[in-house]
Backbone atoms as SQL, in Angstrom:
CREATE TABLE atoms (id INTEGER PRIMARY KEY, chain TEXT, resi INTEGER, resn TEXT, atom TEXT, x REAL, y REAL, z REAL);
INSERT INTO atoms VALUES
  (1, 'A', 1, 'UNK', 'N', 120.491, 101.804, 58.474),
  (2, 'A', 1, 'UNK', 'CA', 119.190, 102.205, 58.968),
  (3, 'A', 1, 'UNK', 'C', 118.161, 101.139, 58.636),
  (4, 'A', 2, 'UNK', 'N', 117.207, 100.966, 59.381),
  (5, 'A', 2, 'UNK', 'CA', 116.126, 99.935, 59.491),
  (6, 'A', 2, 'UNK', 'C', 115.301, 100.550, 58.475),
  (7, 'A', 3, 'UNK', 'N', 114.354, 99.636, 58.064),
  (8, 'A', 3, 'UNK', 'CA', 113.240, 99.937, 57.576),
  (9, 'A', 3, 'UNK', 'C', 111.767, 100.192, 58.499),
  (10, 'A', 4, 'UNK', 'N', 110.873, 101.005, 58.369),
  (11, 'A', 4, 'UNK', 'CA', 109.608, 100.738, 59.303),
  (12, 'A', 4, 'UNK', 'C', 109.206, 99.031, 59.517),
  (13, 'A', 5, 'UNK', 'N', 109.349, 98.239, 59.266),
  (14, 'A', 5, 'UNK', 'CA', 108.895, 97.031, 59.682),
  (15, 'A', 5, 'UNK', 'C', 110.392, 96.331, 60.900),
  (16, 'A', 6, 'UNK', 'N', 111.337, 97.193, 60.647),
  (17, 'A', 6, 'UNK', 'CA', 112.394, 96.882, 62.248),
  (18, 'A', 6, 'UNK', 'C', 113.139, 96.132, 62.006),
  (19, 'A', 7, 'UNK', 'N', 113.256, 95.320, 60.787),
  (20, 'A', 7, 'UNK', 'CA', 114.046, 93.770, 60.782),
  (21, 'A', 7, 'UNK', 'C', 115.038, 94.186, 59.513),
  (22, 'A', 8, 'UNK', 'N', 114.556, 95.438, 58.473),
  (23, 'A', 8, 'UNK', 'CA', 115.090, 94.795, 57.456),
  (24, 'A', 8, 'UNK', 'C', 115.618, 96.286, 56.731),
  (25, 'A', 9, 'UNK', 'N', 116.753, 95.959, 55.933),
  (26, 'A', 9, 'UNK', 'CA', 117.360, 97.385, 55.307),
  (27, 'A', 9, 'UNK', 'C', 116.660, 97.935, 54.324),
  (28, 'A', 10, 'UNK', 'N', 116.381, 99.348, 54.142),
  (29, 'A', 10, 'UNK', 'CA', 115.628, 100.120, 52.786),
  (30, 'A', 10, 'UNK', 'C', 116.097, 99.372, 52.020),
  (31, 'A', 11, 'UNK', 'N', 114.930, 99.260, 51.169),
  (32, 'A', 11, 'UNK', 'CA', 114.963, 98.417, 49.185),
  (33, 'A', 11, 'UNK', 'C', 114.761, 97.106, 49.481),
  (34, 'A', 12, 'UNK', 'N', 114.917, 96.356, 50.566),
  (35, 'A', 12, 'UNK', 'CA', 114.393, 95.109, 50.961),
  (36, 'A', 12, 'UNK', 'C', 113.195, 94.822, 50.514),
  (37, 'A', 13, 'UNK', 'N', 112.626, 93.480, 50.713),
  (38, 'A', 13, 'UNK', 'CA', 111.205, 93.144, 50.388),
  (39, 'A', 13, 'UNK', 'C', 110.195, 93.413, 51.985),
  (40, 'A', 14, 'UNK', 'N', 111.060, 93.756, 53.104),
  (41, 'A', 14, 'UNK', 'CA', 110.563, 94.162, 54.297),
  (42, 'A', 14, 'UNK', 'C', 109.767, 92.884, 55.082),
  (43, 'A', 15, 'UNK', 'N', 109.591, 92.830, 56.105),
  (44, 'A', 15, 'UNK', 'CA', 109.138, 91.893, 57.102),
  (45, 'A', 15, 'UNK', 'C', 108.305, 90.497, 56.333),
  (46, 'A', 16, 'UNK', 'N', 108.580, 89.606, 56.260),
  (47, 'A', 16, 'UNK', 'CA', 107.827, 88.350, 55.656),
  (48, 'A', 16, 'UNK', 'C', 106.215, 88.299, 56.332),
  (49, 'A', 17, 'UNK', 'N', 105.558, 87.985, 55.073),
  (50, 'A', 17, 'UNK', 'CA', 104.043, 87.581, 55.414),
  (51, 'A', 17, 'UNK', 'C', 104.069, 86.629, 56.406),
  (52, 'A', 18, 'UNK', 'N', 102.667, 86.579, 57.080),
  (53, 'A', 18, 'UNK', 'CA', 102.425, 85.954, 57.898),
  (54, 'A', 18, 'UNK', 'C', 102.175, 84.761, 57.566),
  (55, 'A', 19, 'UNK', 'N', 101.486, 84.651, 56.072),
  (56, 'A', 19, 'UNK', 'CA', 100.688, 83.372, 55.269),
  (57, 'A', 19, 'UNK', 'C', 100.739, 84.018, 53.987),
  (58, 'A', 20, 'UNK', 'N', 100.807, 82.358, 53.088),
  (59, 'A', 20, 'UNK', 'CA', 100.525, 82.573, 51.711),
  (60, 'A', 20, 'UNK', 'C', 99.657, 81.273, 51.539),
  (61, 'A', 21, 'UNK', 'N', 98.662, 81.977, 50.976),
  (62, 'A', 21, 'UNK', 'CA', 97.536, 81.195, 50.607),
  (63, 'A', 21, 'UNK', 'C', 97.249, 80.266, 49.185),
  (64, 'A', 22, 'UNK', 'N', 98.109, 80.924, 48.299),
  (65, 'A', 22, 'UNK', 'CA', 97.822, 80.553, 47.126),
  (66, 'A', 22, 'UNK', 'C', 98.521, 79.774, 46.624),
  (67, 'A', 23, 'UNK', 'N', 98.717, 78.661, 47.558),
  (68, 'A', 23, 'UNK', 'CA', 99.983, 77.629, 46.936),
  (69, 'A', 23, 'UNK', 'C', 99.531, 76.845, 45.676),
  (70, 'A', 24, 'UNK', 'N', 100.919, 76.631, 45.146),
  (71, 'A', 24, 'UNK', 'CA', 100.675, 75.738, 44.119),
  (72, 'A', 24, 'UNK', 'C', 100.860, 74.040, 44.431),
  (73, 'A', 25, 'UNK', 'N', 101.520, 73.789, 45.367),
  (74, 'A', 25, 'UNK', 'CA', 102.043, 72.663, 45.396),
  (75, 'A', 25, 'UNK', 'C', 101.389, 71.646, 46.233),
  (76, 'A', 26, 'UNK', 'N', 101.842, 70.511, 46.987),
  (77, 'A', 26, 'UNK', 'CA', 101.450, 70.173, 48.212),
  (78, 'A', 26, 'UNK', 'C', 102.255, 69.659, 49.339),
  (79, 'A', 27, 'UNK', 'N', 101.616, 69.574, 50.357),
  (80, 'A', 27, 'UNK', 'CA', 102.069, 69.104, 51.365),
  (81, 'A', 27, 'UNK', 'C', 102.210, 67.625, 51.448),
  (82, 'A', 28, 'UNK', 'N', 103.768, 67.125, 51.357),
  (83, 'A', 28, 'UNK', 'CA', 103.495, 65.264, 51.880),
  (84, 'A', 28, 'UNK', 'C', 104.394, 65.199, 53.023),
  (85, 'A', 29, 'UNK', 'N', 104.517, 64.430, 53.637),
  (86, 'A', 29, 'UNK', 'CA', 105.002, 63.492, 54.270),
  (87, 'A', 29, 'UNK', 'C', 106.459, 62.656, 54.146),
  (88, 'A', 30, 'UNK', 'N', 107.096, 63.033, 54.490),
  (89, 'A', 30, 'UNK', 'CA', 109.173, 62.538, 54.398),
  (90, 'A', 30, 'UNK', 'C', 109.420, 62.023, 55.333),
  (91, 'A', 31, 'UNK', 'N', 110.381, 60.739, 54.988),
  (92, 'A', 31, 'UNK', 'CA', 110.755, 59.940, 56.369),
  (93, 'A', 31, 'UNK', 'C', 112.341, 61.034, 55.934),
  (94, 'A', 32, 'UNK', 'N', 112.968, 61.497, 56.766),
  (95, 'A', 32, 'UNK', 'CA', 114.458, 61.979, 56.430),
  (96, 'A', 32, 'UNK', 'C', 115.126, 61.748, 57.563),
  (97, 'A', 33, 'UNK', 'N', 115.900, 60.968, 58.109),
  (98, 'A', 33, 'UNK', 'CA', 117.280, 60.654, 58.998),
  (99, 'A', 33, 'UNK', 'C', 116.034, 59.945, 59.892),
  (100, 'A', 34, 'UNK', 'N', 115.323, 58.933, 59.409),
  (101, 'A', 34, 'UNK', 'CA', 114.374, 58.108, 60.248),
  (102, 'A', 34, 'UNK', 'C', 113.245, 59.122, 61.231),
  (103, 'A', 35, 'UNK', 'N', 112.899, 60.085, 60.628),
  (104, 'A', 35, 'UNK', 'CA', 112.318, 60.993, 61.048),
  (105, 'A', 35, 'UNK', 'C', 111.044, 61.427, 60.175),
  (106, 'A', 36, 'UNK', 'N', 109.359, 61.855, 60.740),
  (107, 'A', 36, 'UNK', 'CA', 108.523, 62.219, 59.832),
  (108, 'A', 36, 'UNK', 'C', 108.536, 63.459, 59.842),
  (109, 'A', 37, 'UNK', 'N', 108.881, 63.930, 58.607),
  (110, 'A', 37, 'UNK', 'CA', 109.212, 65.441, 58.195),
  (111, 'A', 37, 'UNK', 'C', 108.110, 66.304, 57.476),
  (112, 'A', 38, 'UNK', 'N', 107.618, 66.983, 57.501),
  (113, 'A', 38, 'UNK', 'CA', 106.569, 68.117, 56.378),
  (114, 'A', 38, 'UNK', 'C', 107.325, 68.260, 55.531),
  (115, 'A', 39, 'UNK', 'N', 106.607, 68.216, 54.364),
  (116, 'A', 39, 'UNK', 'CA', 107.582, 68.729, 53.084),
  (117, 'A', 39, 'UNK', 'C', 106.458, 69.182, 52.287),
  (118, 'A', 40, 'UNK', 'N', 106.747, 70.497, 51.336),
  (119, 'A', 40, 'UNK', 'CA', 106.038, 71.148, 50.303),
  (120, 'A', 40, 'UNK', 'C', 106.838, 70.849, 49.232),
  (121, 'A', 41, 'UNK', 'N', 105.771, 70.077, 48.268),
  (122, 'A', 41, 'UNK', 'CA', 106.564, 69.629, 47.096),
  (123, 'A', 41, 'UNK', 'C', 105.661, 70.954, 45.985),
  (124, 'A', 42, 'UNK', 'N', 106.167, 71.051, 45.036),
  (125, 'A', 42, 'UNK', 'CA', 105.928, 71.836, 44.155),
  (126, 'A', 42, 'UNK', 'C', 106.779, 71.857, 42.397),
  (127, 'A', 43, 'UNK', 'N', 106.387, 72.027, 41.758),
  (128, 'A', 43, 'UNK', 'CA', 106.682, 71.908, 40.119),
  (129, 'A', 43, 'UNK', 'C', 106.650, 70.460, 39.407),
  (130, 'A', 44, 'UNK', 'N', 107.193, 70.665, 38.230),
  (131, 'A', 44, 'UNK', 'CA', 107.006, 69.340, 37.045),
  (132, 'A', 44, 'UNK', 'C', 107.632, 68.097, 38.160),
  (133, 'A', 45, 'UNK', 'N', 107.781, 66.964, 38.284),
  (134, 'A', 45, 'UNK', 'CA', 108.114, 65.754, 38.878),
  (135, 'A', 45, 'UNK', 'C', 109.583, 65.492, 37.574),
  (136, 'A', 46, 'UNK', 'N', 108.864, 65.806, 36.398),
  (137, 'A', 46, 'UNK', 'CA', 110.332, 65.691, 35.434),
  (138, 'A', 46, 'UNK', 'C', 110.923, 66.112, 34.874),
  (139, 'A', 47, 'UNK', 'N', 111.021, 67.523, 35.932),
  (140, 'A', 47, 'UNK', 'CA', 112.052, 68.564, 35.434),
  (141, 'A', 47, 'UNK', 'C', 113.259, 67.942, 35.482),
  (142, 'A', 48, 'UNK', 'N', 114.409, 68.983, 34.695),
  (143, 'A', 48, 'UNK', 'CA', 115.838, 68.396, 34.779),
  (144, 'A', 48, 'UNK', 'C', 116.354, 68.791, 35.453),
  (145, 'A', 49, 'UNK', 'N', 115.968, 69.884, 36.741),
  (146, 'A', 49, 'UNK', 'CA', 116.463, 70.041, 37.926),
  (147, 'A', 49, 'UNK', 'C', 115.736, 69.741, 39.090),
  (148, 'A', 50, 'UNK', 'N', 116.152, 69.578, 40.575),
  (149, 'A', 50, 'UNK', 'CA', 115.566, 69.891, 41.567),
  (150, 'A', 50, 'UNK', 'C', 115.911, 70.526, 42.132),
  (151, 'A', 51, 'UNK', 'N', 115.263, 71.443, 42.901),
  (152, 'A', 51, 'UNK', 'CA', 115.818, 72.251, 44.447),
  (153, 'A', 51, 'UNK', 'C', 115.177, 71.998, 45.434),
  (154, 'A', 52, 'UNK', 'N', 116.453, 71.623, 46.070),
  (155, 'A', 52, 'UNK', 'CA', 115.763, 71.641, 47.631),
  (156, 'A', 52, 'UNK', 'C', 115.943, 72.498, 48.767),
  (157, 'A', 53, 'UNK', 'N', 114.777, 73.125, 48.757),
  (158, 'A', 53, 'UNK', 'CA', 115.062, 74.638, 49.971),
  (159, 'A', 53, 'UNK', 'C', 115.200, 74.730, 50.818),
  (160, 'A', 54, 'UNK', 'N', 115.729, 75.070, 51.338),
  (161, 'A', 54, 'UNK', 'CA', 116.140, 75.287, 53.065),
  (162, 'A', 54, 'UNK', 'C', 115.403, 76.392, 53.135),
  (163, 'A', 55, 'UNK', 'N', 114.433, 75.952, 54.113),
  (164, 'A', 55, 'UNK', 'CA', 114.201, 77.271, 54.885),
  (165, 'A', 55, 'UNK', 'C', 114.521, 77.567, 56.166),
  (166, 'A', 56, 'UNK', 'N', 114.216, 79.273, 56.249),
  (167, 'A', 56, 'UNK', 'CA', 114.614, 79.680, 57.150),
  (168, 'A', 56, 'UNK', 'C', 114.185, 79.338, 58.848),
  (169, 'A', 57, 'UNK', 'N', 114.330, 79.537, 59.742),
  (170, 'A', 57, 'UNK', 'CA', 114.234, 79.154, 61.225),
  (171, 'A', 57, 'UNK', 'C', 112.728, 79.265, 61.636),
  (172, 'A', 58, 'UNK', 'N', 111.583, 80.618, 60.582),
  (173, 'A', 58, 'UNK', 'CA', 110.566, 80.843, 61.069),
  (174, 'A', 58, 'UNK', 'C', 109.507, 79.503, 60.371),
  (175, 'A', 59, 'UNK', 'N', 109.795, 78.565, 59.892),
  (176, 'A', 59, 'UNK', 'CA', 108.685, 77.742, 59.311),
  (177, 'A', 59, 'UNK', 'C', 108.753, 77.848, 58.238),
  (178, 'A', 60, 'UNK', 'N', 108.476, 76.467, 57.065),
  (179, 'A', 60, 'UNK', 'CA', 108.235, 76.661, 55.840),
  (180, 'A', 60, 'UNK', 'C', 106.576, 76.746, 55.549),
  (181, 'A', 61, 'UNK', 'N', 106.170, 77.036, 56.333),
  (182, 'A', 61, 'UNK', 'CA', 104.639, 76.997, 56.287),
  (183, 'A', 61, 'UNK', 'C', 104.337, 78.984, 56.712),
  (184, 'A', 62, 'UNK', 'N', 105.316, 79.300, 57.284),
  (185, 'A', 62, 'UNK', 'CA', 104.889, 81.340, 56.898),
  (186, 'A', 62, 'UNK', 'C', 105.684, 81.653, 56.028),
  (187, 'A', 63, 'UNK', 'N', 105.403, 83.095, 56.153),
  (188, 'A', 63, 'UNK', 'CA', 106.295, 84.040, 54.869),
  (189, 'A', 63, 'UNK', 'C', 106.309, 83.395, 53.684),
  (190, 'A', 64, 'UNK', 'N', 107.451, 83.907, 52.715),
  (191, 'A', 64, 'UNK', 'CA', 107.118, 84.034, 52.113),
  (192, 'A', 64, 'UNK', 'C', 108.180, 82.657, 50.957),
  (193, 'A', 65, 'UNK', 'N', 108.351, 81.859, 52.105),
  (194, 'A', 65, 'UNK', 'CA', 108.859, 80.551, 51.757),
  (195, 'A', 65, 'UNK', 'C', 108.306, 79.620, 50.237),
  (196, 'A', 66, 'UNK', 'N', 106.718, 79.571, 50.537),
  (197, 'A', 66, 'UNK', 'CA', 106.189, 78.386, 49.751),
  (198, 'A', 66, 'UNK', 'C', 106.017, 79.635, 48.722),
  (199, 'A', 67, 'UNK', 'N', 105.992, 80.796, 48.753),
  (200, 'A', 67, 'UNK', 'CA', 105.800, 81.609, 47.116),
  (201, 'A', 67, 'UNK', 'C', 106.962, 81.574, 47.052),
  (202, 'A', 68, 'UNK', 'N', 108.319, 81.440, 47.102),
  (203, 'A', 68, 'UNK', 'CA', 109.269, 81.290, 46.743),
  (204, 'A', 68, 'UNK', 'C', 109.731, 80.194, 46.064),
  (205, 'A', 69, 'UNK', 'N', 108.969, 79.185, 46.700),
  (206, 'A', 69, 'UNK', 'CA', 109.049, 77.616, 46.070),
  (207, 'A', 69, 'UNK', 'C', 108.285, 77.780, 44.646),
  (208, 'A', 70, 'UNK', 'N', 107.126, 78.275, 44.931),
  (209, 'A', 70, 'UNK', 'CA', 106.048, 78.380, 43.786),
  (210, 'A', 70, 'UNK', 'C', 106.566, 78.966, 42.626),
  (211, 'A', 71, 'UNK', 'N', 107.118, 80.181, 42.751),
  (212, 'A', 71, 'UNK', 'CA', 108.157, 80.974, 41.684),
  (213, 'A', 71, 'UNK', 'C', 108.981, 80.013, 41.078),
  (214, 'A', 72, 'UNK', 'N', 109.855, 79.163, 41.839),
  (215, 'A', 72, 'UNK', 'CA', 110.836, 78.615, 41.103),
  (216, 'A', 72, 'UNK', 'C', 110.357, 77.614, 40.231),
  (217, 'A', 73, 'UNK', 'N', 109.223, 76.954, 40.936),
  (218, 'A', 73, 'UNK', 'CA', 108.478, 75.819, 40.330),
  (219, 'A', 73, 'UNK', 'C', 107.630, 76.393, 38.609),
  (220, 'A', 74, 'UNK', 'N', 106.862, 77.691, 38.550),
  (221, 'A', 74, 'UNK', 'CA', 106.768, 77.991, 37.615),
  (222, 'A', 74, 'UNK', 'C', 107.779, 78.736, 36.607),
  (223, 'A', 75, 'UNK', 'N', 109.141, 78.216, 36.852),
  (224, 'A', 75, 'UNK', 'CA', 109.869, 78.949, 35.826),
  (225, 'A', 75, 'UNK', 'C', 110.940, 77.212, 35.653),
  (226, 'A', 76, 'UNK', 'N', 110.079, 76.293, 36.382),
  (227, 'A', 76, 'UNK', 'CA', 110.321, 74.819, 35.105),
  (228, 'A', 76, 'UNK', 'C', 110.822, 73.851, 36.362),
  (229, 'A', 77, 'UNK', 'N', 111.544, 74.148, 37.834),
  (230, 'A', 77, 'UNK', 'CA', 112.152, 73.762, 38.389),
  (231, 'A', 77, 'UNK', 'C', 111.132, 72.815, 39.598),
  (232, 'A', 78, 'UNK', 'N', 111.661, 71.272, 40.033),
  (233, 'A', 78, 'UNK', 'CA', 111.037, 70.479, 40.893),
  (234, 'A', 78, 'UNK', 'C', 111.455, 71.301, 42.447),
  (235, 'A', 79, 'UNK', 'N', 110.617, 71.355, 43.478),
  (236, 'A', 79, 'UNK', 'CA', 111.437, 71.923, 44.361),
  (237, 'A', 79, 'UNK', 'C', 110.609, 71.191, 45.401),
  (238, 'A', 80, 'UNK', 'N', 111.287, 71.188, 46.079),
  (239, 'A', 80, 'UNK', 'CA', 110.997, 70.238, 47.504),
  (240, 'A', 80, 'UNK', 'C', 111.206, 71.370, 48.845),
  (241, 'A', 81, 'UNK', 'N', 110.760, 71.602, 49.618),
  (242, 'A', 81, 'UNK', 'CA', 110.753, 72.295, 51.166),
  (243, 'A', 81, 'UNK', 'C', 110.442, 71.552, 52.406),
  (244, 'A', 82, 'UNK', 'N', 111.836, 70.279, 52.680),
  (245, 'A', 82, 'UNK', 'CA', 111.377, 70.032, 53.969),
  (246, 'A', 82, 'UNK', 'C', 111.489, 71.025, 55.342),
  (247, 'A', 83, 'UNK', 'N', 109.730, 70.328, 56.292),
  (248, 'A', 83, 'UNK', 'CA', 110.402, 71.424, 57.279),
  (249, 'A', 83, 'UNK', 'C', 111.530, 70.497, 58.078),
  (250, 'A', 84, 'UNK', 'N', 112.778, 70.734, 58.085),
  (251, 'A', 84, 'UNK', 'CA', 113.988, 70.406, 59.327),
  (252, 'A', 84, 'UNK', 'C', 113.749, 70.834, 60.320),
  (253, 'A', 85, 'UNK', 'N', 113.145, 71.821, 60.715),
  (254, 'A', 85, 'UNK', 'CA', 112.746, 71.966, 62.537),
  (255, 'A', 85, 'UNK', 'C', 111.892, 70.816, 62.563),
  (256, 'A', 86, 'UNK', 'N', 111.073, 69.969, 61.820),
  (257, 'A', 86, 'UNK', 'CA', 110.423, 69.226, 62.138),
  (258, 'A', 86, 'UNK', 'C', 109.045, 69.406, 62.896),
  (259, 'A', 87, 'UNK', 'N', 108.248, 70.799, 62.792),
  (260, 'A', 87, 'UNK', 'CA', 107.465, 71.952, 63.312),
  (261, 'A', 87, 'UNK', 'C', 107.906, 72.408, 64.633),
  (262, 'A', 88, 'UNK', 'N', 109.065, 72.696, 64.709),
  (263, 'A', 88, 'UNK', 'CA', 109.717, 73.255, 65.921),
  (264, 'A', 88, 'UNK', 'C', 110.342, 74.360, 65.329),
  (265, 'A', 89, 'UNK', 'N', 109.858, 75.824, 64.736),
  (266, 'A', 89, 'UNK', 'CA', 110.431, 76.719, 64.010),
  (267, 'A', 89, 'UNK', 'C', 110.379, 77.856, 65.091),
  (268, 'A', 90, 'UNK', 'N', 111.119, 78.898, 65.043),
  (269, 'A', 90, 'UNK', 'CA', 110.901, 80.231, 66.125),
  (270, 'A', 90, 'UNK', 'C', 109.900, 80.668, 65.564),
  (271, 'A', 91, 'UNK', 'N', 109.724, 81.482, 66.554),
  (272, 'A', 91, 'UNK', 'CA', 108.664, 82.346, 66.547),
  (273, 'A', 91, 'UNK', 'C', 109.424, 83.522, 66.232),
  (274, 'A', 92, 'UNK', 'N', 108.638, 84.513, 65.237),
  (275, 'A', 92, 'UNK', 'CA', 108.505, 85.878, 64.800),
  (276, 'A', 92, 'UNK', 'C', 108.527, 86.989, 65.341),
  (277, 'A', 93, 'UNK', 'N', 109.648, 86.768, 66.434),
  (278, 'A', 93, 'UNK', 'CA', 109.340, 87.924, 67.250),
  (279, 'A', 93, 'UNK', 'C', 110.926, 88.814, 67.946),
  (280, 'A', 94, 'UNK', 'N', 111.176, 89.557, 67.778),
  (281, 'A', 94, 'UNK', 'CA', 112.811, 90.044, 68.455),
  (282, 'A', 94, 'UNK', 'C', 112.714, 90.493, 69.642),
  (283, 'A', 95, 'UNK', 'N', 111.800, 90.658, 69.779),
  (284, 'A', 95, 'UNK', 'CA', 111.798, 91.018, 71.630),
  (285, 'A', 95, 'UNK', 'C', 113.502, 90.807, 72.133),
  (286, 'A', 96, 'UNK', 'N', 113.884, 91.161, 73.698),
  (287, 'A', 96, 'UNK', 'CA', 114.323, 90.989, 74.458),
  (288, 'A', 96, 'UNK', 'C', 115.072, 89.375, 74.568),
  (289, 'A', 97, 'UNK', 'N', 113.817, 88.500, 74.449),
  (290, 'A', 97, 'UNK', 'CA', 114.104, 86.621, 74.793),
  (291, 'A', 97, 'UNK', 'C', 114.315, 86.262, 73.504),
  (292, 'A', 98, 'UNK', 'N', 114.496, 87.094, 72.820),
  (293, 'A', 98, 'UNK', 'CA', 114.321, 85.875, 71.066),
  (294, 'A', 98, 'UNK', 'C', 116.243, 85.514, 71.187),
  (295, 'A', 99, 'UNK', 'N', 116.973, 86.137, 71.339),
  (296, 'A', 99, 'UNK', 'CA', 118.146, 85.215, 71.272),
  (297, 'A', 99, 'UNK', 'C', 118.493, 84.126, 72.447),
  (298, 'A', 100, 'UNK', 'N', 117.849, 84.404, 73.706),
  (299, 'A', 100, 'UNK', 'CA', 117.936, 83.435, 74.559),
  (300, 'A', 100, 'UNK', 'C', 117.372, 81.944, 74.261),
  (301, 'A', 101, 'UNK', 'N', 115.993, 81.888, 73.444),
  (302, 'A', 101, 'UNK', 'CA', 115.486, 81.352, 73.032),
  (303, 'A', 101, 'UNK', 'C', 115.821, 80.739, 72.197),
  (304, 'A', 102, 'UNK', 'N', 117.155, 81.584, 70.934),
  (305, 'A', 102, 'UNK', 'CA', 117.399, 80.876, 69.597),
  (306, 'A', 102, 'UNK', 'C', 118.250, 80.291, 70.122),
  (307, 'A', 103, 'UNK', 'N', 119.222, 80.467, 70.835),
  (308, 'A', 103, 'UNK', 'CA', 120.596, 79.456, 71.551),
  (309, 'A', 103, 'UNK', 'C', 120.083, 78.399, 71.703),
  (310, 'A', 104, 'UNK', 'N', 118.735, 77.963, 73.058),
  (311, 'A', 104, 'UNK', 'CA', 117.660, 76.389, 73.159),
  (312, 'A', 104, 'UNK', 'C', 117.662, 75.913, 71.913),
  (313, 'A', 105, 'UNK', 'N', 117.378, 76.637, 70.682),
  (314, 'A', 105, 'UNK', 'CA', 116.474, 76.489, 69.887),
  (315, 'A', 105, 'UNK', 'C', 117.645, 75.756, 69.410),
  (316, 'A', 106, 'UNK', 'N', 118.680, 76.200, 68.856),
  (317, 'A', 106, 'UNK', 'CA', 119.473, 75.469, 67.826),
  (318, 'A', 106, 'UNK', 'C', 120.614, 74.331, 68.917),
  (319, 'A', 107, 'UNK', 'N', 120.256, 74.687, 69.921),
  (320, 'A', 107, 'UNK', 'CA', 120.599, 73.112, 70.798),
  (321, 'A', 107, 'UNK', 'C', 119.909, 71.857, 70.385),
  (322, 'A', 108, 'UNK', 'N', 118.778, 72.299, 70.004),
  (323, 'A', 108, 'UNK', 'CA', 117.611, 71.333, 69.677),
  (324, 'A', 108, 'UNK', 'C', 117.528, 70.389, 68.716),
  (325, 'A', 109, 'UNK', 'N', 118.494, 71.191, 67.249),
  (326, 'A', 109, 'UNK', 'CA', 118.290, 71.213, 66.382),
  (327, 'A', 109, 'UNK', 'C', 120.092, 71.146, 65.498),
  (328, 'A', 110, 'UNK', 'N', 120.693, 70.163, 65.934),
  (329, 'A', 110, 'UNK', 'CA', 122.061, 70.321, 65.958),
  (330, 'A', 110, 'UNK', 'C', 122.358, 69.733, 63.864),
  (331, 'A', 111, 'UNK', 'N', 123.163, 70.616, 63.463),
  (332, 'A', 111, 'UNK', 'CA', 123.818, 70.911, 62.540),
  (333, 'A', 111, 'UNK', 'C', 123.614, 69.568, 62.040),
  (334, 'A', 112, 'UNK', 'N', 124.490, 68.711, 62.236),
  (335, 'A', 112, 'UNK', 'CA', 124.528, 67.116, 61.859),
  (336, 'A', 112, 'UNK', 'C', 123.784, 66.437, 61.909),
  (337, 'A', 113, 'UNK', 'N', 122.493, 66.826, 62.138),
  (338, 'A', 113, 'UNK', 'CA', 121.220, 65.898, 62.095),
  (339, 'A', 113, 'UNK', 'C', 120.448, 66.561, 60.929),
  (340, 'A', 114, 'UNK', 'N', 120.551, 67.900, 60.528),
  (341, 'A', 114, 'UNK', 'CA', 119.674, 68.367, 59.346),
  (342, 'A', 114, 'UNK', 'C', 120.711, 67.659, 58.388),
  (343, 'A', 115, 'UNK', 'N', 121.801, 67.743, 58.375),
  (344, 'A', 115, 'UNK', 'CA', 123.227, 67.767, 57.228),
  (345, 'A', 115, 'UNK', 'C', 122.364, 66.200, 56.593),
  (346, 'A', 116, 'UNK', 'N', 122.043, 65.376, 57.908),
  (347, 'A', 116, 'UNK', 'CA', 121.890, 63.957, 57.618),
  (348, 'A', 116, 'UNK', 'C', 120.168, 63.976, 56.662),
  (349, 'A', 117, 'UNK', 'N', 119.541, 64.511, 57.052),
  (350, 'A', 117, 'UNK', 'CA', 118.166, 64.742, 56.565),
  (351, 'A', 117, 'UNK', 'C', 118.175, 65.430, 55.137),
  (352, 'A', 118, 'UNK', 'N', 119.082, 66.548, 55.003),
  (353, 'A', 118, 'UNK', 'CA', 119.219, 66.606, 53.828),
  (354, 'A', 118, 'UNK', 'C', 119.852, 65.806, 52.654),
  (355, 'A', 119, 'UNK', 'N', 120.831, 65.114, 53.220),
  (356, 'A', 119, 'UNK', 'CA', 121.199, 64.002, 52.214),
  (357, 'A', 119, 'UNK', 'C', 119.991, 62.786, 52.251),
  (358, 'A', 120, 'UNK', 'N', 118.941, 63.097, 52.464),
  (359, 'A', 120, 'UNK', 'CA', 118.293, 62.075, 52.640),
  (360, 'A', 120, 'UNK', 'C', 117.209, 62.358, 51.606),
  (361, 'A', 121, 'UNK', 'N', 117.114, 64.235, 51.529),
  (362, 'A', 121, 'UNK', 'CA', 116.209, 64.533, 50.234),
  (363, 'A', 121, 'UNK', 'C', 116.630, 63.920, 48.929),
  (364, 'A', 122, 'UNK', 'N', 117.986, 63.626, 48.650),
  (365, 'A', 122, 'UNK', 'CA', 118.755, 63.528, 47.682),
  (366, 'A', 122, 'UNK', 'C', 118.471, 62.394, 47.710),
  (367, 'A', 123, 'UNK', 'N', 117.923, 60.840, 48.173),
  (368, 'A', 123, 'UNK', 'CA', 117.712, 59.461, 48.124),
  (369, 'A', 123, 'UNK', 'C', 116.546, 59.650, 47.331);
């Protein structure tokens, strides 16, 4: 059974925000697989870990992505969020067209070109 917000099972955290405002981190600039990428950097620079997040298809710039980054970052961890759509993320919506749309979408956006971008966070 769904939850009232349509997307997500009871006890879930339910439908992702639209925006989070209260970032901690910032926004720079990534060349990754010869490409200019958005990236939200966030925590110590000399922590003894990094993470690098993948986010999900809707943007690392909604929901509840960059407080997720922010969390990890205040419990000691460097974390990096490039966007890999490269601001080409879906849109928030299940309608009828949203899978017609996600098929284009991940034509667009083929497996072996993020695979390459992410080894590129790791440089």
């Amino acid at each position: 059974m769904e939850s009232e917000s349509g997307c997500c099972p009871p006890g879930s955290h339910g439908k992702a925000a639209t925006s989070y405002t209260e970032t901690k981190g910032t926004n720079e600039t990534w060349t990754l697989d010869g490409k200019q990428v958005a990236t939200y950097v966030v925590g110590p620079k000399d922590a003894k870990m990094t993470v690098v997040y993948i986010g999900d298809i809707f943007s690392i710039h909604t929901g509840r992505i960059k407080a997720m980054a922010d969390f990890l970052a205040d419990r000691g961890f460097h974390v990096v969020v490039p966007d890999f759509h490269k601001g080409d993320s879906m849109e928030f919506n299940f309608g009828p067209e949203f899978m017609a749309n996600f098929g284009k979408w991940m034509d667009a956006h083929p497996v072996d070109e993020v695979v390459r971008m992410v080894e590129d966070c790791f440089k």
